[in-house]
LOMAR-177766 format. One record per residue (C-alpha): residue in one letter; x, y, z. Coordinates in pm, whole numbers, padded with zeros to 5 digits, always signed. Each point is the difference from the previous one (the first is absolute). Example, Ala and Ser with C-alpha at 12.3 -4.5 7.8 and 13.67 -1.06 7.14 Angstrom:
2
a+01230-00450+00780/s+00137+00344-00066/
This chain:
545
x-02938-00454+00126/x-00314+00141+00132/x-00351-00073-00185/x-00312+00156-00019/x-00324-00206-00026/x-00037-00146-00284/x-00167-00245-00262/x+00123-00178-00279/x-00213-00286-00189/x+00275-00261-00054/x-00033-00264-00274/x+00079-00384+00106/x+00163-00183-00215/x-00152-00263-00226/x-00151-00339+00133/x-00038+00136+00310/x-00324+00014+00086/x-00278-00222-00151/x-00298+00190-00225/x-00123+00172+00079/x+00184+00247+00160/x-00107+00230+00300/x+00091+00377-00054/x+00293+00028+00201/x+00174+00328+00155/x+00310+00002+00218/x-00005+00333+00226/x+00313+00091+00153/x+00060+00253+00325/x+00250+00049+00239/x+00113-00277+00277/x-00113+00101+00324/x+00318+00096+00197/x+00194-00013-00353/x-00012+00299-00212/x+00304-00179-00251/x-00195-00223-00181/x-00391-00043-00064/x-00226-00317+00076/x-00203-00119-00245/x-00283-00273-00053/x-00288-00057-00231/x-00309+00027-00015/x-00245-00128-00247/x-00408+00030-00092/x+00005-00400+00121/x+00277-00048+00240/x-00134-00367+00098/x+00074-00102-00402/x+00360-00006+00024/x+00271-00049+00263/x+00177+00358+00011/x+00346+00083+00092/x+00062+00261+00245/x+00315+00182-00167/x+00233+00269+00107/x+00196+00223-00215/x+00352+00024+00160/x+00231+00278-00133/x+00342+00039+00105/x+00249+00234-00163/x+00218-00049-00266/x+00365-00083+00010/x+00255+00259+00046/x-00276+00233+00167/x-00236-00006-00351/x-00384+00032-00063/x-00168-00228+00218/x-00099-00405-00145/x-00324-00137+00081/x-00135-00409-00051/x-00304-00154+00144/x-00005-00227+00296/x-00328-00262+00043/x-00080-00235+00225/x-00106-00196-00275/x+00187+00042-00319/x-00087-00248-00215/x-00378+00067+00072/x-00008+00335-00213/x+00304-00066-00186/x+00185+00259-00096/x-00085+00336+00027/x+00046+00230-00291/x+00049+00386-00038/x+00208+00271+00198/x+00207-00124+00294/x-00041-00362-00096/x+00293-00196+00104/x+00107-00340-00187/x-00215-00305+00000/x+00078-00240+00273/x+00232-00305-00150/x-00027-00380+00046/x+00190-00195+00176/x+00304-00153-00150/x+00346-00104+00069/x+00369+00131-00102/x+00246-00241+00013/x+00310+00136+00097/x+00199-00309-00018/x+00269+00029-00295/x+00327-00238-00073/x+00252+00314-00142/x+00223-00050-00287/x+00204+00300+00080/x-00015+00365+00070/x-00299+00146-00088/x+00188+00304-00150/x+00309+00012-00190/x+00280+00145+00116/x-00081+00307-00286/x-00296-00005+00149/x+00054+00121+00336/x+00300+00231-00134/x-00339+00158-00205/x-00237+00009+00316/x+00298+00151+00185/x+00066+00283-00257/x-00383+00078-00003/x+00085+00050+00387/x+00271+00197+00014/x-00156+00232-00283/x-00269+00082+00296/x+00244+00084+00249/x+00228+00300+00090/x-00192+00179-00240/x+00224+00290-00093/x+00249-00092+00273/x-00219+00158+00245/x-00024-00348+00180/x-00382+00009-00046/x-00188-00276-00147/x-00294-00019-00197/x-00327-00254+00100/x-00053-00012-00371/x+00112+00254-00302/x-00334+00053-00124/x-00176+00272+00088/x-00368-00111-00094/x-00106-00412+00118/x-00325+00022-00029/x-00195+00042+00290/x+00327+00021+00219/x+00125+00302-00147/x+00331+00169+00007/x+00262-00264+00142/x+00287+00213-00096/x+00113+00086+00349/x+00217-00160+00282/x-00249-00174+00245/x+00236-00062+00287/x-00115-00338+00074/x+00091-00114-00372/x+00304+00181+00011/x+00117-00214+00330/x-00075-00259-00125/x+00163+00023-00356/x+00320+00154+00118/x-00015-00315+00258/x-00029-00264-00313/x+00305+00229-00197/x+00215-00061+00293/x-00055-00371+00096/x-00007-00114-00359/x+00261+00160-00126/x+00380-00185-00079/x+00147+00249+00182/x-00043+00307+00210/x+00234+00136-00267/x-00245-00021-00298/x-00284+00188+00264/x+00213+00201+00276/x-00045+00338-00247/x-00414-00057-00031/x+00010-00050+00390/x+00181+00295+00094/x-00264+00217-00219/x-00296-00207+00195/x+00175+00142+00306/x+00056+00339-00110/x-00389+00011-00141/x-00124-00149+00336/x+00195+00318+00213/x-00207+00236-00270/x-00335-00166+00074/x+00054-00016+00409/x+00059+00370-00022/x-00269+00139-00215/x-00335+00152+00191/x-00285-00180-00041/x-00337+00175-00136/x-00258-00199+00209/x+00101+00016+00319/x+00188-00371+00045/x+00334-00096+00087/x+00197+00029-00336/x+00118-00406+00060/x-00359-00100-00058/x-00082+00176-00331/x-00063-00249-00266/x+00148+00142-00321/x+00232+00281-00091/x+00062+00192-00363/x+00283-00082-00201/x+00296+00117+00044/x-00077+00243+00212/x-00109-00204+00266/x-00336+00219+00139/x-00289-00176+00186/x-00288-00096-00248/x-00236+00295+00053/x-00337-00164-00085/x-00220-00187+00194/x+00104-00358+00067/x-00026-00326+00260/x+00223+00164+00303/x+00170-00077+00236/x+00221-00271-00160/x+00184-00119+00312/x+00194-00333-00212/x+00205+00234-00219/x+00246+00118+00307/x+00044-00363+00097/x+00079-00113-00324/x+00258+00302-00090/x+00188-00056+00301/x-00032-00424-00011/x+00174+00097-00389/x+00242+00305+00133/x+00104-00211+00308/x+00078-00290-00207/x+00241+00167-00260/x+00175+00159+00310/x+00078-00345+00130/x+00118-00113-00301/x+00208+00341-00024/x+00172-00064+00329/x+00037-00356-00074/x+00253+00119-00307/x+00144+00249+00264/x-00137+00312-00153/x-00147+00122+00295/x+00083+00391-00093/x-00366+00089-00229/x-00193-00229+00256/x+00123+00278+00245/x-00103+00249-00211/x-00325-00019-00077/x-00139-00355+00095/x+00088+00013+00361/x+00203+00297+00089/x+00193+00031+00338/x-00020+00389+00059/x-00399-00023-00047/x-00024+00243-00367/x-00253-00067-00276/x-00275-00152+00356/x+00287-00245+00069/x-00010-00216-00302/x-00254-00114-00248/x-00023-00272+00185/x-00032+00108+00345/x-00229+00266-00117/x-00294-00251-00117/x+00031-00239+00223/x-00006+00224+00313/x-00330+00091-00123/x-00095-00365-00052/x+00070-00061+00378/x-00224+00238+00077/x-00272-00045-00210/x-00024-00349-00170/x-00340-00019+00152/x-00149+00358-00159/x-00278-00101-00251/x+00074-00049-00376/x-00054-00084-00355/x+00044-00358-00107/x+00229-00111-00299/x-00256+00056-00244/x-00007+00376+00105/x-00435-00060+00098/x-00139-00122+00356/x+00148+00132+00324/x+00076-00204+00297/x+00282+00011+00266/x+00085-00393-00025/x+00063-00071-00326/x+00235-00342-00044/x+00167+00120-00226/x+00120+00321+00161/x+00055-00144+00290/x+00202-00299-00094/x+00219+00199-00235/x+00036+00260+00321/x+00162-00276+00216/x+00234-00076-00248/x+00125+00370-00078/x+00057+00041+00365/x+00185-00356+00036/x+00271+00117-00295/x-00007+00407+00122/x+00116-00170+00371/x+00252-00180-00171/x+00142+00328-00157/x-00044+00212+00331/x+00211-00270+00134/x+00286+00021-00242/x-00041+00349+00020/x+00052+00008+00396/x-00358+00090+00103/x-00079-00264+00254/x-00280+00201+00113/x-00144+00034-00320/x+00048-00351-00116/x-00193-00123+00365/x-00302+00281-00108/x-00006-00154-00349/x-00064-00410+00159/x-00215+00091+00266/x-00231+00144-00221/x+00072-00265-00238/x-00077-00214+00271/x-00361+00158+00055/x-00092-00038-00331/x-00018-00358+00006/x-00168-00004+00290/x-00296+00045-00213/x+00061-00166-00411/x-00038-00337+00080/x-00373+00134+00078/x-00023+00042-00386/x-00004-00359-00024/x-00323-00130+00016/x+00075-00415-00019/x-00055-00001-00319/x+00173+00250-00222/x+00191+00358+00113/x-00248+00318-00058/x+00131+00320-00052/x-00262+00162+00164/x-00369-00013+00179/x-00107+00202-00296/x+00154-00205-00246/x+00094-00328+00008/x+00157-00162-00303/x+00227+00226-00099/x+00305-00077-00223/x+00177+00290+00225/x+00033-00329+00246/x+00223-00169-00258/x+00211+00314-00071/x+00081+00051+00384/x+00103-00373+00041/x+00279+00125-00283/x+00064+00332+00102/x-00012-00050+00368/x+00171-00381+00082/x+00266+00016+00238/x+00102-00361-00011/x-00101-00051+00364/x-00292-00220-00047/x-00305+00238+00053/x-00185-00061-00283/x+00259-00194-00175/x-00002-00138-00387/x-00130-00327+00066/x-00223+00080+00322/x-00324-00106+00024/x-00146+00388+00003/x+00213+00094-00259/x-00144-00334-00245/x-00356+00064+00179/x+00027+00360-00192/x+00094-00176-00365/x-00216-00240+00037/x-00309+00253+00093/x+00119+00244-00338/x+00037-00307-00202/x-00373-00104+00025/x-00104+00419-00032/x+00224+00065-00274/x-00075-00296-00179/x-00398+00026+00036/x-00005+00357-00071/x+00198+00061-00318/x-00098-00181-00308/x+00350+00021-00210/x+00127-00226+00325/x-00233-00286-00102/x+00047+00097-00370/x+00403-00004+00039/x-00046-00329+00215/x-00225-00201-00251/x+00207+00130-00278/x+00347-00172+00152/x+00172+00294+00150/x+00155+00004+00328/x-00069+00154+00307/x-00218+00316+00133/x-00066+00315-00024/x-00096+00210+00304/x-00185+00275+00053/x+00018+00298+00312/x-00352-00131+00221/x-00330-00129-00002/x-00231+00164-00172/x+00226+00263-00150/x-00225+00200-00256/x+00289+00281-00085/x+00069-00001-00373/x-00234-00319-00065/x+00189-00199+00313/x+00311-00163-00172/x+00305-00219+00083/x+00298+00243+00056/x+00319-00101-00106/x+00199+00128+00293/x-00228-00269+00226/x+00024-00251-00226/x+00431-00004-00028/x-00044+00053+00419/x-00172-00336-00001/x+00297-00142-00218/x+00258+00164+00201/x-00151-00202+00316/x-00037-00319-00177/x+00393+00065-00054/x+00042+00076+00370/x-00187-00302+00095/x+00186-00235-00188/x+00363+00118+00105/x-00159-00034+00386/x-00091-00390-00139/x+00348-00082-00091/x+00114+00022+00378/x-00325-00064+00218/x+00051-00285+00215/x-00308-00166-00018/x-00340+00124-00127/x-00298-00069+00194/x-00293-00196-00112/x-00248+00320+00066/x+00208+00217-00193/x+00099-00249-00297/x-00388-00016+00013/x+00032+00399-00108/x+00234-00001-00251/x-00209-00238-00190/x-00270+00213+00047/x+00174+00295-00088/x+00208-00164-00285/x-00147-00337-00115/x+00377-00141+00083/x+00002-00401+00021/x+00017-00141+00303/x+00331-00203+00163/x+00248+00326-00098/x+00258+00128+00214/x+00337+00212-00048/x+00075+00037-00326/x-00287-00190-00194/x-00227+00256+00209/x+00196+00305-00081/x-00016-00063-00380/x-00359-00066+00015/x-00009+00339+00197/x+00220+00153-00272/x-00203-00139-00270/x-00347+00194+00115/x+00208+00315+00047/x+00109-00014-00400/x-00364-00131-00085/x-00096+00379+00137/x+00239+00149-00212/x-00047-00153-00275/x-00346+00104+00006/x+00091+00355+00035/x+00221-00049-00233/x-00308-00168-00227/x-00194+00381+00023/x+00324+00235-00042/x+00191-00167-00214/x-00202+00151-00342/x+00077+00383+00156/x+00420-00115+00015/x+00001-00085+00307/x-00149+00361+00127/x-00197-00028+00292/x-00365+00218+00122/x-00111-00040+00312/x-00305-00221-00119/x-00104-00313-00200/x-00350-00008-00089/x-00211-00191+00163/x-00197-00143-00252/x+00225-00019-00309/x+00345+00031+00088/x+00141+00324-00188/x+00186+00230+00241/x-00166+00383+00100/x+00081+00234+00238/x+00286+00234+00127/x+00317-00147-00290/x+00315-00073+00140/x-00094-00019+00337/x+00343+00021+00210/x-00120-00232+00262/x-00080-00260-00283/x+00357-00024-00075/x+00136-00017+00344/x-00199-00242+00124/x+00096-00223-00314/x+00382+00038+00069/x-00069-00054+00337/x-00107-00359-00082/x+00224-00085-00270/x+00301+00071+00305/x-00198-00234+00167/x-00063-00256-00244/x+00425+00009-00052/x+00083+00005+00393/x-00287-00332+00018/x+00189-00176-00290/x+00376+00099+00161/x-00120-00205+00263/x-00153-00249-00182/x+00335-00042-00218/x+00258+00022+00329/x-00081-00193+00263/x+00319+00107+00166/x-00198+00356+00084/x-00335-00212+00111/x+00132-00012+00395/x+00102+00367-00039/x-00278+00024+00247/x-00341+00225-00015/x+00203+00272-00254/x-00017-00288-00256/x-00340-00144+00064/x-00165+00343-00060/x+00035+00296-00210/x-00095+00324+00193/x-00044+00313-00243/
């Protein structure tokens, strides 16, 4: 967002400055070699009265492509205090602690419980059997705007949760075979900016046409993702020996409809997984975003798999090598401390989503690594300092954590998100079905999870895993603390400062990051409960959705 000069007499808050007080005026202009954002300091009739702040105004846009969000940056915050007026972002918070330590009595939702969050779900998907689904049926959030369209990243991911938490592929096969159907509409419709079709980031419902207005593109995660969730219903298609639609449409022999939904994204992933892009939150650019990449790897890793049952050796080899140069370069994201998602931006709750979404069970980046409890343990402190209805919630008795998308969000006021928030839950799950078979934990990294967790010391096994288990239901509980006066229905945001919910309503990915974690929370207590199925080897010791 480009700037002209400007000056704007800014009023410090009060207490800040001893009487009497120097006339003060903060002039803003352009960063040399940065037209995006303007630099600002003040200046003042006595500068030598006061210490004063050099500031910055940093302005990023707003999710989902929206009107651009700005809040102050100082070098010395707490010298001015906050500053008031347009563009102001919140006031810095103090230090504090969340415990996430919690001894569960049980689930932290009834069994009627999830059958409600799961029929909120299902209401969102398939919309008009077209196989679309909506981000959010509400056509006016706020200062998101219109979520009533199929964002192909969302939609991956949802029709991914339908299929691995269902009872059966019975209950979902129908749903799936519309996805399909809607994904061969969407691959085959011409785009009006001049991109590959695969990367658009939304399409109309139901008739499937690229979003024509101007928005964050490229979005080079979405054809990952589709294929990761595509490739993955195959494989359980050919598993039941229905091999006949997967030849149809999801990986056809005789080369119609581009060879295969499939095939058709991820031959362009091969080719272009390093092409510049939007992040998650749909705002910065980069080419190396954690998130994409690590979620990459993993859609290649299952589409080999298929190519191989499907008797495309050469395929399947494409698919792992560049698999294989991909991480080549993640473990770079780690930093010694915590995982970043990006040079741009560090602490981003798009880290903890990939570890979900992306986990192959191989050990890179695994539940109870030391990057991977680096990461919590780095949101924990941000999440926890930055929100005050986390230190409210805490000092009033109530479980857990709420997080948030990154540092320093300012979109929509800068709130936890309840989508990050049941991610974190859904790893705590994760972690503690990993605990119930880990040979031996290491002093470093039991060092972590008491960071991380506030976990006693001396557990191991089982006494480990419930502890695990327990934190995972103290973050539920605490969602379920802020949504449980709305019936259980979910937005996309808790408010930072008091706690009501606000945003997009009935946010899809809400819902299937929630069921994702309650099938967690039930495959962590099967093994708790059996320990017949506790040697079943690394299947049992970690749940990979």
């Amino acid at each position: 967002m480009a700037i002209s000069r400007f000056a704007a007499v800014a009023v410090l808050t009060a207490g800040a400055l001893a009487a009497p007080k120097p006339k003060c005026e903060l002039v803003c202009e352009p960063c040399p070699g940065d037209g995006g954002h303007p630099c600002c300091a003040w200046k003042c009739d006595d500068p030598l009265a006061v210490p004063i702040p050099k500031c910055e105004l940093i302005c990023e846009p707003g999710p989902r492509g929206g009107h651009p969000e700005c809040a102050w940056k100082c070098d010395d915050p707490k010298g001015a205090g906050q500053l008031q007026g347009s563009g102001s972002g919140p006031a810095p918070a103090q230090a504090s602690k969340c415990p996430l330590a919690y001894k569960t009595s049980g689930a932290p939702f009834s069994e009627a419980e999830v059958a409600k969050v799961r029929s909120y779900f299902l209401s969102n998907i398939d919309i008009q059997g077209s196989g679309a689904v909506v981000a959010a049926p509400d056509h006016n959030t706020g200062p998101g705007g219109d979520y009533n369209f199929h964002w192909e990243r969302d939609g991956a991911l949802s029709m991914h949760a339908l299929l691995f938490t269902s009872p059966s592929l019975h209950d979902v096969d129908e749903h799936l075979q519309h996805y399909v159907q809607w994904v061969l509409k969407v691959q085959n419709m011409s785009d009006p900016h001049g991109i590959d079709e695969r990367t658009e980031p939304k399409y109309t419902i139901p008739d499937g046409r690229p979003y024509e207005g101007s928005w964050c593109r490229p979005q080079t995660d979405g054809p990952a993702l589709r294929a990761k969730t595509l490739s993955d219903y195959a494989l359980v298609l050919l598993a039941e020996g229905r091999s006949d639609f997967v030849k149809e449409k999801i990986w056809t022999e005789d080369g119609s409809h581009k060879g295969g939904v499939v095939r058709f994204d991820l031959d362009w992933l091969v080719s272009n997984w390093q092409q510049n892009s939007c992040d998650l939150w749909e705002e910065v650019q980069s080419s190396d975003f954690f998130w994409g990449r690590y979620t990459m790897r993993a859609s290649l890793h299952t589409g080999a798999q298929l190519a191989e049952k499907m008797g495309d050796m050469a395929a399947a080899e494409r698919y792992r090598r560049v698999k294989a140069e991909i991480e080549q370069g993640l473990m770079s994201h780690y930093d010694g401390t915590f995982v970043y998602e990006s040079t741009g931006r560090r602490k981003d709750s798009a880290v903890i989503e990939a570890f979900n979404v992306g986990d192959l069970g191989d050990g890179m980046f695994a539940p109870l690594s030391k990057q991977v409890l680096g990461t919590v343990i780095a949101l924990n402190e941000l999440f926890c300092n930055a929100y005050d209805i986390n230190r409210k919630d805490s000092a009033a008795g109530v479980p857990g954590i709420l997080y948030g998308r990154y540092e320093n969000d300012s979109y929509n006021g800068g709130n936890p998100w309840v989508l990050l928030s049941a991610s974190l839950a859904l790893l705590l799950y994760r972690q503690a079905a990993a605990a119930v078979t880990a040979a031996a934990i290491d002093a470093s990294t039991y060092l972590l999870l008491k960071q991380a967790y506030g976990i006693a010391d001396g557990l191991a096994g089982t006494e480990l895993a419930e502890a695990l288990l327990g934190a995972g239901d103290g973050v539920l509980l605490r969602i379920k603390h802020h949504v449980q006066a709305d019936d259980l229905h979910m937005r996309e945001q808790i408010s930072r400062s008091d706690g009501s919910q606000t945003s997009a309503r009935d946010l899809t990915w809400n819902y299937a990051n929630m069921l994702k974690a309650f099938k967690a929370r039930a495959h962590c207590e099967a093994l708790l409960s059996s320990p017949q199925k506790k040697d079943s080897g690394n299947a049992a010791s970690m749940l990979v959705i």
